[in-house]
C-alpha positions in Angstrom: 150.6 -36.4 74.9 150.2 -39.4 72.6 148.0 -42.5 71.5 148.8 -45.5 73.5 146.6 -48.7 74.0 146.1 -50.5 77.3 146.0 -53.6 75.5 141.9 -53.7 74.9 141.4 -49.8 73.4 143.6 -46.7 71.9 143.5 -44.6 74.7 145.0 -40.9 75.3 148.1 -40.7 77.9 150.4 -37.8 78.9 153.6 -37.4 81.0 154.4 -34.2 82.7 158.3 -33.0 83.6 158.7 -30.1 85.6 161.3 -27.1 85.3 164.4 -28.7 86.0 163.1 -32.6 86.3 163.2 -35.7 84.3 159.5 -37.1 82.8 157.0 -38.6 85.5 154.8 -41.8 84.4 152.5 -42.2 81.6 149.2 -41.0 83.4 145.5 -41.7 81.1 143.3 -38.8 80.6 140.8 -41.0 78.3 138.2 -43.1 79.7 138.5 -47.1 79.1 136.7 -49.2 77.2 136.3 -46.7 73.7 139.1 -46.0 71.0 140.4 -42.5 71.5 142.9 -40.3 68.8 144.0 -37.5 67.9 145.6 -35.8 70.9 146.2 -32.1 71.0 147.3 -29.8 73.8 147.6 -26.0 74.6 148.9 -24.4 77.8 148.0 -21.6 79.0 150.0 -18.4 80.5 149.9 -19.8 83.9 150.6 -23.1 83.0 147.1 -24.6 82.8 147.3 -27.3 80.5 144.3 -28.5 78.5 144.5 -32.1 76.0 141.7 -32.5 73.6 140.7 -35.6 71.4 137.9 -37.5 70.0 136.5 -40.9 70.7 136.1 -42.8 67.2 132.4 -42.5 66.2 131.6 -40.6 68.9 132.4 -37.2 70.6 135.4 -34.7 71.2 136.5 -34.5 75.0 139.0 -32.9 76.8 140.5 -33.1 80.0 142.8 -30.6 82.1 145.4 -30.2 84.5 145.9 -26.8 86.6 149.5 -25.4 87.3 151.0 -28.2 89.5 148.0 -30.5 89.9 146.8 -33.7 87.8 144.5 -34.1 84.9 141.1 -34.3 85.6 138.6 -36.3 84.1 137.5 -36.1 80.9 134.4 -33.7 79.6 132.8 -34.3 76.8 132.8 -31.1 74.6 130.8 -32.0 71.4 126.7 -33.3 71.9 126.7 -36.6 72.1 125.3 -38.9 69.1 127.1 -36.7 66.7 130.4 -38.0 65.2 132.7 -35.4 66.1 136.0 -35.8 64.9 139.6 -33.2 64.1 139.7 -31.2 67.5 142.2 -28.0 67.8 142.9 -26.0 70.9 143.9 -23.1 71.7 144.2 -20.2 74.5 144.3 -17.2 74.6 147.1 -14.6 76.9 144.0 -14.3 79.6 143.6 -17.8 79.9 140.4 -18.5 77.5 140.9 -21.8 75.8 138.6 -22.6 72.6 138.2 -26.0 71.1 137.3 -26.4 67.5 136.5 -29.6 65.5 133.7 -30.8 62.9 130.8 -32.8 63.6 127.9 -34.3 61.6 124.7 -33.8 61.7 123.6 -36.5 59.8 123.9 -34.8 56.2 126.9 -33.0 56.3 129.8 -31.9 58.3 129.8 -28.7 60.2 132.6 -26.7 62.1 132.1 -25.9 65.7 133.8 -24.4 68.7 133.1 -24.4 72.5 134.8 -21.9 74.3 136.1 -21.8 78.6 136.9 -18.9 80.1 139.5 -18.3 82.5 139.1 -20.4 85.4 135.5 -21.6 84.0 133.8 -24.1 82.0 133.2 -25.1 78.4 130.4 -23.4 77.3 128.0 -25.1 74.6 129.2 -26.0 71.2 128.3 -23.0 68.4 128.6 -24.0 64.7 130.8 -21.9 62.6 130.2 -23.6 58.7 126.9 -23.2 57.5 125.1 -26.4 56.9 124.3 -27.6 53.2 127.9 -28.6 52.4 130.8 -30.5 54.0 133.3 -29.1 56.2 136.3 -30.2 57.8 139.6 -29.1 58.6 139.7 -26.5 61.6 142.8 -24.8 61.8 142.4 -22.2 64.7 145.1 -19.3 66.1 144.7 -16.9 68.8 146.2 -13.1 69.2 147.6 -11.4 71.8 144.6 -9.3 72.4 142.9 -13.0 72.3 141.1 -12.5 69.4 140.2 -16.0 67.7 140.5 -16.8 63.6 139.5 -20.2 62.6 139.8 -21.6 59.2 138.4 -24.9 57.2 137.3 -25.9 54.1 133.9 -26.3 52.8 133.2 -27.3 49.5 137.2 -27.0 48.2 136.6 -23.4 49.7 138.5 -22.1 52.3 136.5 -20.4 55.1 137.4 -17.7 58.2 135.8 -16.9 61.0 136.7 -14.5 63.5 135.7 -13.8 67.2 136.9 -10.9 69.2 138.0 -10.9 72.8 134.9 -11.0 74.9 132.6 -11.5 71.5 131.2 -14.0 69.6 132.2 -15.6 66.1 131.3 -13.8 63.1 129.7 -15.1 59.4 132.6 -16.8 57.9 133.5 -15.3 55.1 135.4 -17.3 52.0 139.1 -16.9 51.5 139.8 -18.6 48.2 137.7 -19.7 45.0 135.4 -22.5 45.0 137.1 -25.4 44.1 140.6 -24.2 44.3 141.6 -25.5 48.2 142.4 -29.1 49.2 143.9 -28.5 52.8 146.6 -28.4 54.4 144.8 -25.1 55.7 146.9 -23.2 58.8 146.7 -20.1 60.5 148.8 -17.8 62.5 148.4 -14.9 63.9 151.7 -12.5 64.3 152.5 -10.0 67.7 150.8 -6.9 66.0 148.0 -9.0 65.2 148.4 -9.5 61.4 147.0 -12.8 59.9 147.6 -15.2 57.2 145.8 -18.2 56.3 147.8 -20.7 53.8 146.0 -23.4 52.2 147.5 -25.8 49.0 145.4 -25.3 46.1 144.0 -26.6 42.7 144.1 -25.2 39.2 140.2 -26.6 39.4 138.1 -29.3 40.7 139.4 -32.2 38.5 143.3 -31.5 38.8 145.7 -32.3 41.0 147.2 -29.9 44.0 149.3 -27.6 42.3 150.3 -24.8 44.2 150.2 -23.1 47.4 148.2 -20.1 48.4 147.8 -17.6 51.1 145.8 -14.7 52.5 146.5 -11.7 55.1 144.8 -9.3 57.3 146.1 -6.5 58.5 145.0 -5.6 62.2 141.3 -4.7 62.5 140.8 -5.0 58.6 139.5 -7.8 56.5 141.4 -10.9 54.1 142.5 -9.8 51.1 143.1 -11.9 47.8 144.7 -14.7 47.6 148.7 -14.6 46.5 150.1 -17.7 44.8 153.4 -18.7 46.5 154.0 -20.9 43.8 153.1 -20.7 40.0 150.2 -22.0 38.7 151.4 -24.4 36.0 154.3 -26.0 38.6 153.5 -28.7 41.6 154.1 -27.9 45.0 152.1 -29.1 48.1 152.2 -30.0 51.8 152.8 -26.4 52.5 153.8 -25.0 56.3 153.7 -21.5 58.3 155.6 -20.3 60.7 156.0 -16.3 62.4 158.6 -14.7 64.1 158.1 -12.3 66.9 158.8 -9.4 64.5 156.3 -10.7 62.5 158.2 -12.6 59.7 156.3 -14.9 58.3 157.9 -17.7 56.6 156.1 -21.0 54.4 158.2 -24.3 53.4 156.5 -26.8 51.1 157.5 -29.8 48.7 158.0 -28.4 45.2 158.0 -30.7 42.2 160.4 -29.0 39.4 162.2 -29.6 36.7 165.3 -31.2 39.0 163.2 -33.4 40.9 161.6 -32.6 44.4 162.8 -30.0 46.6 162.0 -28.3 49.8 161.3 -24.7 49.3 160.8 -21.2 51.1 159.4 -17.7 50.6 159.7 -15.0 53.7 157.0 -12.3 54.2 159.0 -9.5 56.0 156.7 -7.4 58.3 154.3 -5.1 56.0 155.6 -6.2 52.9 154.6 -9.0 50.4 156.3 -12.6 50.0 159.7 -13.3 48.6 160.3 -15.5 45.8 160.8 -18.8 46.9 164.8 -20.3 47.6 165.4 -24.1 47.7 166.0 -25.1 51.2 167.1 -28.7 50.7 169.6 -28.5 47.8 169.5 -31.1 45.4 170.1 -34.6 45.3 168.7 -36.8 42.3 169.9 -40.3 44.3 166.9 -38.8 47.5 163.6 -37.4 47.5 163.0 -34.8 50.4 159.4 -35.5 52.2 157.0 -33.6 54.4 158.9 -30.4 55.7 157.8 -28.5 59.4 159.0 -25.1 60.2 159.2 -23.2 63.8 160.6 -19.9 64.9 162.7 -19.2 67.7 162.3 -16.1 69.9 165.2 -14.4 68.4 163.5 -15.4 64.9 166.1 -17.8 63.5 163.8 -20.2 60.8 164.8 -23.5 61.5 163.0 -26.2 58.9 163.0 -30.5 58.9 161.9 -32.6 56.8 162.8 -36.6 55.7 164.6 -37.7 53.1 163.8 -41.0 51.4 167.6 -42.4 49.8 166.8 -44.2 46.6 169.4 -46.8 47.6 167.4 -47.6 50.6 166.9 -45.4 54.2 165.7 -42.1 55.7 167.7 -39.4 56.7 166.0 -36.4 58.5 167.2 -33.1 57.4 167.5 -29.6 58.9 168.5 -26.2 57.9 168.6 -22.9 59.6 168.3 -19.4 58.6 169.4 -16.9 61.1 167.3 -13.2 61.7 167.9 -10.9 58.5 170.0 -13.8 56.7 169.9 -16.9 54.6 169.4 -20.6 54.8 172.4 -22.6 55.2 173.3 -25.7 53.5 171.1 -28.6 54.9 172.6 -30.9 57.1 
């Protein structure tokens, strides 16, 4: 799924290959005649796929296609004459697909979420942020027991809340200081159901991002503190999360040291605490590594990219891989 234009608006397109088959044309899920952005898609288990975006100034929508069958039309997910914007989706093993986003109500920004059961509808919008301060920012992650954890900022605070399968979303409850987060926020949500929320943060509210932060909860208990990744008096930023299906959780992120910028990592093993961090990227004054992503394969091998900007002119887009119970190798 992508932004495209059909030459008078941004619109929302998708192209579908099946097992075995080469891409089919570009079909549009947006309606003409209003900008649309921000395209994000989740499939379900049996293959029930489910694009979500927002149309600029207006509302979030989403549009699906069962297992073999086209996209439908769109549905509008937010209340209309809100400006809705930042939509995330998700779905759960049985099939339930939540959408999260924030809207406005006029004075500030609140998170929301609508959520379709299997083989239903979206049901109506619930706010998760409490109004009286801005929010923005969902990040949201699903178990396999399906239960729900979304995460935002309000007020340079980091904010959770949780809904269990078949339940509804509890208070949020705050995961860092105020005036210590200033995004970058993720979630993830590992096979036994651990969960850790990552956010950059700031030493306070006047000073740049300096370091990266997370949180975990064990299953069926609460967040704990937050850890620093990185130290406190030391930049780092743009920070990314990744688990493995043993529950290895892995964040890269740009650090800013004393020998220029490097892409870093520290590894959570299952149960115990995070690593000190290892430079991924090597170093190389005559470059300056960008904006790292990680993912995990099934077996659990870490593999991490990121862009390198040459002094002398040029990108280069880097990779390096760490196989289960090993090290990274040298980037190539």
């Amino acid at each position: 799924v992508w932004m495209g234009s059909d030459g008078s608006n941004k619109i929302i397109q998708a192209a579908t290959r099946p097992p075995g088959g080469s891409f089919g044309e570009p079909e549009d899920l947006s309606s003409p005649g209003q900008n649309a952005a921000n395209p994000q898609i989740a499939i379900g288990p049996d293959g029930t796929a489910t694009v979500v975006w927002y149309l600029e100034g207006s509302v979030v929508q989403a549009a699906t296609r069962p297992p073999g069958d086209s996209f439908g039309n769109p549905v509008d997910i937010s209340e209309s004459g809100q400006f809705a914007a930042e939509p995330r989706v998700a779905v759960a093993p049985d099939g339930t697909t939540t959408i999260v986003w924030y809207r406005s109500n006029g004075i500030n920004r609140i998170v929301q979420a609508a959520t379709r059961p299997p083989a239903g509808v979206f049901g109506d919008p619930v706010d998760l942020s409490e109004d009286g301060k801005d929010a923005g920012g969902p990040e949201i992650a699903v178990g396999a027991d399906g239960t729900a954890t979304v995460i935002w900022t309000r007020d340079r605070t980091v904010q959770s809340a949780t809904r269990p399968p078949g339940g509804a979303f509890g208070v949020p409850v705050d995961l860092s200081s105020q005036w210590t987060a200033v995004g970058y926020q993720e979630v993830v949500i590992a096979p036994d159901g651990t969960t850790t929320a990552m956010w950059a943060r700031v030493s306070n509210g006047a000073s740049p991002v300096v370091g990266v932060q997370t949180a975990t909860r064990p299953p069926g208990g609460t967040f704990g503190d937050p850890v620093d990744l990185t130290p406190s008096d030391q930049f780092a930023d743009r920070p990314r999360i990744a688990v493995a299906p043993d529950g290895t959780a892995t964040v890269v992120y740009q650090f800013y040291g004393d020998g220029g910028i490097s892409i870093q990592a520290s590894t959570r093993p299952p149960g115990g605490s995070f690593a000190d961090p290892v430079n991924v990227s090597g170093s190389d004054l005559d470059s300056t590594p960008g904006f790292a992503q990680i993912a995990m394969a099934s077996d659990g091998t870490a593999r991490v990219v990121w862009d390198r900007y040459l002094h002398g002119g040029g990108v280069l887009i880097q990779a390096a891989m760490r196989p289960p119970g090993s090290s990274f190798g040298s980037p190539v």
